[in-house]
Each structure stands twice: as C-alpha cells, then as structure tokens.
NUROBA-907575 format. One record per residue: residue in one letter; x, y, z of N, C-alpha, C in turn. Coordinates in steps of 0.001 Angstrom, whole numbers, plus 500000, padded with zeros to 6 digits. Atoms other than C-alpha are relative to their C-alpha. Example, Ala and Ser with C-alpha at 12.3 -4.5 7.8 and 13.67 -1.06 7.14 Angstrom:
r  n_east  n_north  n_up  ca_east  ca_north  ca_up  c_east  c_north  c_up
a  500890  498810  500000  512300  495500  507800  500900  501200  500000
s  499180  498810  499940  513670  498940  507140  499230  501090  500730
# end
This chain:
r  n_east  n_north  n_up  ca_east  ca_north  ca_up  c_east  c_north  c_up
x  498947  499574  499079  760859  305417  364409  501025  500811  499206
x  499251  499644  500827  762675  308196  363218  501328  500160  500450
x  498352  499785  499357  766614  309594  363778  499688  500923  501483
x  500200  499805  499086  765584  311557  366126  499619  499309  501569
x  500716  500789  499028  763437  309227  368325  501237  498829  500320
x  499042  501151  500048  766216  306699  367755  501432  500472  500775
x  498522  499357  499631  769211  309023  368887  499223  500303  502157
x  500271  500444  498413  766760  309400  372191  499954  498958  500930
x  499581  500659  499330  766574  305940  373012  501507  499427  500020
x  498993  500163  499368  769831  305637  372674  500479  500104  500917
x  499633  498847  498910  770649  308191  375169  499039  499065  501124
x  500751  500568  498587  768258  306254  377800  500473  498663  499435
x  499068  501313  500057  770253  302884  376644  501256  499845  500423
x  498111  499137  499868  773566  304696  377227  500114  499848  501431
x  500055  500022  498139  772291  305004  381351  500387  498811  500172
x  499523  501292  499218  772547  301323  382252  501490  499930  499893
x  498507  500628  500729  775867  301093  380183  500943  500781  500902
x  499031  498989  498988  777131  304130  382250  500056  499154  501213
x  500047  500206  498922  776374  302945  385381  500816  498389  500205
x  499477  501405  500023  777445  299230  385018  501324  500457  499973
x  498636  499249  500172  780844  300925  383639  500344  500239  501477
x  499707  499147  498859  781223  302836  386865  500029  498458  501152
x  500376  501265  498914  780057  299712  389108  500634  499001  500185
x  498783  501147  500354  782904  297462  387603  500863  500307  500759
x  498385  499415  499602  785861  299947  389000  500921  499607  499272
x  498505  500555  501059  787908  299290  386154  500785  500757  500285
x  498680  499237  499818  791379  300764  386406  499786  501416  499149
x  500112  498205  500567  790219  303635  383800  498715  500077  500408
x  501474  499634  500080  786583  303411  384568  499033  501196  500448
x  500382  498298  499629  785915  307045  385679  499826  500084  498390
x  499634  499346  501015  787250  307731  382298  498975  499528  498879
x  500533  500900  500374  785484  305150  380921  498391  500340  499577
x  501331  499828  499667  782172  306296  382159  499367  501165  499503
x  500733  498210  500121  782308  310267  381667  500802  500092  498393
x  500512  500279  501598  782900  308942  377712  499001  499071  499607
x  501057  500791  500602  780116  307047  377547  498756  500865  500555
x  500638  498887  499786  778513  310159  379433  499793  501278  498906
x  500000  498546  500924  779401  312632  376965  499668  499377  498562
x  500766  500523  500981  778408  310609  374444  498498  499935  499595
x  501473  500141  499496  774940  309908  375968  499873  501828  499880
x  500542  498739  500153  774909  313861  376182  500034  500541  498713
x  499702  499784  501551  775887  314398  372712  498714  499954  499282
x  501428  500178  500490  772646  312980  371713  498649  500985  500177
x  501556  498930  499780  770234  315065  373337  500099  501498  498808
x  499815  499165  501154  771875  317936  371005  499671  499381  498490
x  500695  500416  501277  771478  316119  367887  499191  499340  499784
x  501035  500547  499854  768460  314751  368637  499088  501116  499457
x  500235  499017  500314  767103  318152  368643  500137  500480  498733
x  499781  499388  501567  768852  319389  365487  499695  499115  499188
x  500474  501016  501053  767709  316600  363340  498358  500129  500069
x  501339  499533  499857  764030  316832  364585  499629  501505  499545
x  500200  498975  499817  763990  320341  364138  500353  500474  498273
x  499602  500352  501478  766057  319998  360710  499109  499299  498725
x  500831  500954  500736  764275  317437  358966  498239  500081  500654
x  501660  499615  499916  760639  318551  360518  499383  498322  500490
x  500451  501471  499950  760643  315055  362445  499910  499951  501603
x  499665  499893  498411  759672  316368  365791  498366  499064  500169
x  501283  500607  500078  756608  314067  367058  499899  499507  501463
x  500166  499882  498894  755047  313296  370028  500886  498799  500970
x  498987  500696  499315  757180  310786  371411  501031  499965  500168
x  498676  499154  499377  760044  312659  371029  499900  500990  500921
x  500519  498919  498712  758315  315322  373192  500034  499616  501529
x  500166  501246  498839  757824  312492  375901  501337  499668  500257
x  498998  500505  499752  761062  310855  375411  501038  500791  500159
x  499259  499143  499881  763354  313511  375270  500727  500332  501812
x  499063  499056  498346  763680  315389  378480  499445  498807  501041
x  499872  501390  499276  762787  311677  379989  501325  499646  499830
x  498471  500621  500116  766030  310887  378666  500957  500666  500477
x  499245  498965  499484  767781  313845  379660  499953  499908  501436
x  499921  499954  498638  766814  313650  383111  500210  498332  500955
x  499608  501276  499422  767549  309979  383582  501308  500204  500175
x  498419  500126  499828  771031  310531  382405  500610  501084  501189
x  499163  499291  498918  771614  313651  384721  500053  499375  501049
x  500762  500394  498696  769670  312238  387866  501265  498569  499754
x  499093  501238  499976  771748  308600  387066  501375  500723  500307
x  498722  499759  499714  775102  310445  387383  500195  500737  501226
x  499923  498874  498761  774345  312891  390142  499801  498772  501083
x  500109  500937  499225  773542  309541  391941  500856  499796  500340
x  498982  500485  500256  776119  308166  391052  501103  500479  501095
x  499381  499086  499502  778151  310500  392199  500124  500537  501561
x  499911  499731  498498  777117  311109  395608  500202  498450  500728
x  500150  501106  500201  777021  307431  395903  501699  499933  499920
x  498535  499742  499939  780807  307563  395056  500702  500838  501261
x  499601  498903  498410  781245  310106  398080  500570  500985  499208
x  499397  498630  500834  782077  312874  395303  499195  501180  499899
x  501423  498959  499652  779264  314749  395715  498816  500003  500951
x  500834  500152  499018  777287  315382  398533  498076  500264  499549
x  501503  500329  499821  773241  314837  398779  499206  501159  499627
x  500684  498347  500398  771868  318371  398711  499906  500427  498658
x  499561  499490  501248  773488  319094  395739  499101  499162  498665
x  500191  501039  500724  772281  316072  393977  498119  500302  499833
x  500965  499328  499916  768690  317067  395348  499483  501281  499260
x  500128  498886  500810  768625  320306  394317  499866  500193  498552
x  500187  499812  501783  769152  319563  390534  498862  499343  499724
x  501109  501160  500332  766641  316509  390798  499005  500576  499775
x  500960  499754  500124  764442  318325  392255  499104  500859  499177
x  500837  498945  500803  764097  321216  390115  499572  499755  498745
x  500640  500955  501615  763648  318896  387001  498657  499882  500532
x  501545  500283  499689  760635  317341  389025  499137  501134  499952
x  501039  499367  499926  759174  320721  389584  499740  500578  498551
x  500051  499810  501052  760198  321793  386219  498795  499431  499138
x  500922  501323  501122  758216  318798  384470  498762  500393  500560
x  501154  499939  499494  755310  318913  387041  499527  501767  499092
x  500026  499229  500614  755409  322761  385958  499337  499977  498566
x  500613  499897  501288  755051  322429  382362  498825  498656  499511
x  501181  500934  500147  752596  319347  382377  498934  500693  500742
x  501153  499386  499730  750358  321722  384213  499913  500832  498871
x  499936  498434  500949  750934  324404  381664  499268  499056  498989
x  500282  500635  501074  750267  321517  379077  498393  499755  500153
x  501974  500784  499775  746523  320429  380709  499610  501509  499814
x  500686  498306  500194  745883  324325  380429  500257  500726  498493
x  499438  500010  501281  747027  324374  376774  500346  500947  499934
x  498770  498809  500351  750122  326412  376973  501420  499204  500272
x  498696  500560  500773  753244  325334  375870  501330  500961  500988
x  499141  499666  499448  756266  326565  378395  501226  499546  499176
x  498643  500929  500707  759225  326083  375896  501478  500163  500887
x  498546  499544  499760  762945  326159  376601  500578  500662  499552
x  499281  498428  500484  765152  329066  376392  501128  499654  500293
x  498661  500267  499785  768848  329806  376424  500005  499484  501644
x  499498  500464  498739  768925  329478  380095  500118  498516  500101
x  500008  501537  499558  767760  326018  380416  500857  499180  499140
x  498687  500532  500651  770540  325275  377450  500696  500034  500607
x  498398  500121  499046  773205  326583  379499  499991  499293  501358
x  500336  501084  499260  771792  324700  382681  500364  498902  499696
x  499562  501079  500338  772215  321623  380846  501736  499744  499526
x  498311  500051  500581  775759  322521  379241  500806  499838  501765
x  499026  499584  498902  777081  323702  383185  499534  498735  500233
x  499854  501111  499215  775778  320257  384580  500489  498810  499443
x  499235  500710  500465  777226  318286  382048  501162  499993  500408
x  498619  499904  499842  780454  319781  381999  500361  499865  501894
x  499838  500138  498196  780154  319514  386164  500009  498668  500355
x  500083  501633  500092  779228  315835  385633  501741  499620  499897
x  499517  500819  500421  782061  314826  383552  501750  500477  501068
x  498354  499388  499005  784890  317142  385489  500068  499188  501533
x  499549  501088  499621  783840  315201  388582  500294  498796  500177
x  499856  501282  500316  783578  311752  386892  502038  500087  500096
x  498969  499884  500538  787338  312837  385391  500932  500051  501523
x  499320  499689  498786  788310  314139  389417  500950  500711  499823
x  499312  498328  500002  789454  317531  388135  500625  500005  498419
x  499014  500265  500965  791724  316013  385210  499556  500809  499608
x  498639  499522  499781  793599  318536  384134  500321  500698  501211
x  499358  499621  498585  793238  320543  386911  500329  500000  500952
x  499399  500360  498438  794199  318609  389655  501320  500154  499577
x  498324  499983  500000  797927  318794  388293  500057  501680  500432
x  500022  498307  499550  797244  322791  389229  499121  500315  501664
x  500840  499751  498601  794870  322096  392207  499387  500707  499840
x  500971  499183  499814  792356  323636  391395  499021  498918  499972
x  500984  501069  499418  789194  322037  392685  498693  500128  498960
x  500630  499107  501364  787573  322574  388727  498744  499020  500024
x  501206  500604  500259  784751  319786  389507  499132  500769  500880
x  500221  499328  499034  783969  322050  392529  499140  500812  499324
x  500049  498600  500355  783718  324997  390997  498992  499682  498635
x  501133  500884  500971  781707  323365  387978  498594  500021  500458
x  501440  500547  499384  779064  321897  389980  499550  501268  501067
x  500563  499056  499107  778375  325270  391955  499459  501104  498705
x  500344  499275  500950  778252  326957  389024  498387  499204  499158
x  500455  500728  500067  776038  324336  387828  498412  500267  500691
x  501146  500037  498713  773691  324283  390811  499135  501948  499700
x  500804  498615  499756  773026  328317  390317  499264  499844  498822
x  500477  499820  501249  772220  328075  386589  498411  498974  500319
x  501333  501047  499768  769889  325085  388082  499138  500367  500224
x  501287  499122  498905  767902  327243  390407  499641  501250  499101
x  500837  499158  500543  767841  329859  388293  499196  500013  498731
x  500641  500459  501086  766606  328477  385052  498429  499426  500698
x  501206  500486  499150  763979  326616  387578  499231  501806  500359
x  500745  498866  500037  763002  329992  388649  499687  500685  498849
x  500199  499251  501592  762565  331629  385073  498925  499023  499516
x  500727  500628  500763  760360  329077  383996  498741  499400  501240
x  501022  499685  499360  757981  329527  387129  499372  501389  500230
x  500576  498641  500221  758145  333222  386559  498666  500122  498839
x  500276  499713  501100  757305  332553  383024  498533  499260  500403
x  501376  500178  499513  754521  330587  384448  499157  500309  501842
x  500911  498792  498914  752768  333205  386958  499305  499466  499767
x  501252  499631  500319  749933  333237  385259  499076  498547  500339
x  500590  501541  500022  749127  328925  385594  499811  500477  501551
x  499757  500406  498954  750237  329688  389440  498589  500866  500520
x  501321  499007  499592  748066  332614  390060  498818  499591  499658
x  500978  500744  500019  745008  330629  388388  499898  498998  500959
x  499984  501102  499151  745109  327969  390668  500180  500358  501164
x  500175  499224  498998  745509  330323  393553  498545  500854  499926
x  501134  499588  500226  742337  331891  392265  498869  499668  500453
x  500814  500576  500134  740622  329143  392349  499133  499600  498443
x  500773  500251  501720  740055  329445  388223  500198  498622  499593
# end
C-alpha cells in the first residue's frame, strides 16, 4: 500500500466523516463539513502528484481513484439537494455525466484504448469543488455583498460538466462509431 493508494482511501474515509458532520447540524457544521471537504479534495491532487512523482501509479490506484473522486462529489451534491440548497437536476446532471464518463472509458478500456484526462476534466473538477464548498459555506463572503457566488459557481460548474463530458465522447467517436457498425 503505497502514499498514493493510502491518500485515496483516505479521501473515500473522509465521505462518511463529511456527511455525519453535516447530519449532526452543529452550530458551525456547514463550516465544519466544506473543511473536511476540501480536505478530502486536497487528496485527489496529491494523490496524483506522488504517484506520478515517485512512479507509484498501480492498478488500484487506477480503480480507486476516480471511485473516490466521484463518491466525494456525488456525496455532497446529495447532500446538498437534500439540504434544499440545490435542486435535483443539477445534482443529476453532474452524476450523471461521471456515470457516462466511466461507462465511456471502461468501454474504451475492453477495446484497449486508454481515454486519459485533460485540462478540461481538471478544471471540471476544480469548478465543482469550489461550487461545492461556496454552497456548503452559503456564499460566505459574498453574501455580506449579495451576491449569489454559490449560484454562480455551480452554473459555471454544471457547463464545464457537460462540456468536459462531451470532449471525452468526441474523443471517443471512434469506440461509438464501432459499435454502431456493428464491429
């Protein structure tokens, strides 16, 4: 078990802890939650750079990884609508495009081709973080200005979603069009 593999289950140990947090209603427990969120996200970055660093990438970090990543989003986007802070669609929409995402590249994988990640699907993950934790926070700072900055986050959020999802069904035409073939 290396640092890597170890900094991933963290990050999928970190979910229950979030959610329990949140489920208490402690007097700070927003605050509470979207630091034990950004913590949990913290990891998936240096999870990466250590595997990638030290040459300690292995198949169960391949597995566990964007398992972990998509527990913690999918757990907060729950969350979240679940709270009445975010409505259903929205919450859908990101889920789903992970699911097709994954389904996506596990076809690509039985056809031995490798669909990696690109900047987009970095900044995807950065906008739904930072959309996460702004409405865990409920704007803090910018509700003292009114501006509606978890709003505006999570829309921003949602496009980078769809369109990273689309870029990485462009990028795999070629699986879709086989299988429309009939090859």
């Amino acid at each position: 078990m290396n640092l890597p593999n170890q900094l991933t289950l963290l990050r999928i140990l970190m979910v229950p802890v979030f959610l329990v947090v949140l489920s208490l209603r402690l007097p700070l427990g927003d605050y509470i939650a979207a630091g034990v969120f950004v913590l949990a996200a913290c990891t998936d970055g240096l999870d990466g750079y250590f595997a990638r660093k030290q040459k300690q990438i292995t198949s169960l970090g391949k597995l566990l990884d964007p398992l972990a990543d998509k527990l913690l989003i999918s757990a907060a986007l729950i969350a979240l609508v679940e709270l009445d802070r975010l409505s259903g669609w929205v919450a859908v929409v990101i889920i789903g495009r992970e699911f097709a995402v994954t389904g996506l590249r596990s076809l690509a994988v039985a056809e031995g081709v490798v669909i990696a990640a690109n900047k987009l699907g970095k900044i995807k993950t950065i906008t739904q973080v930072v959309a996460i934790v702004a409405m865990f926070l409920r704007d803090f700072p910018f509700n003292l200005l009114n501006i509606p900055f978890g709003n505006i986050a999570m829309a921003v959020a949602v496009v980078f979603t769809v369109w990273s999802g689309m870029d990485y069904f462009q990028r795999a035409g070629f699986l879709l069009q086989a299988g429309k073939d009939g090859k």
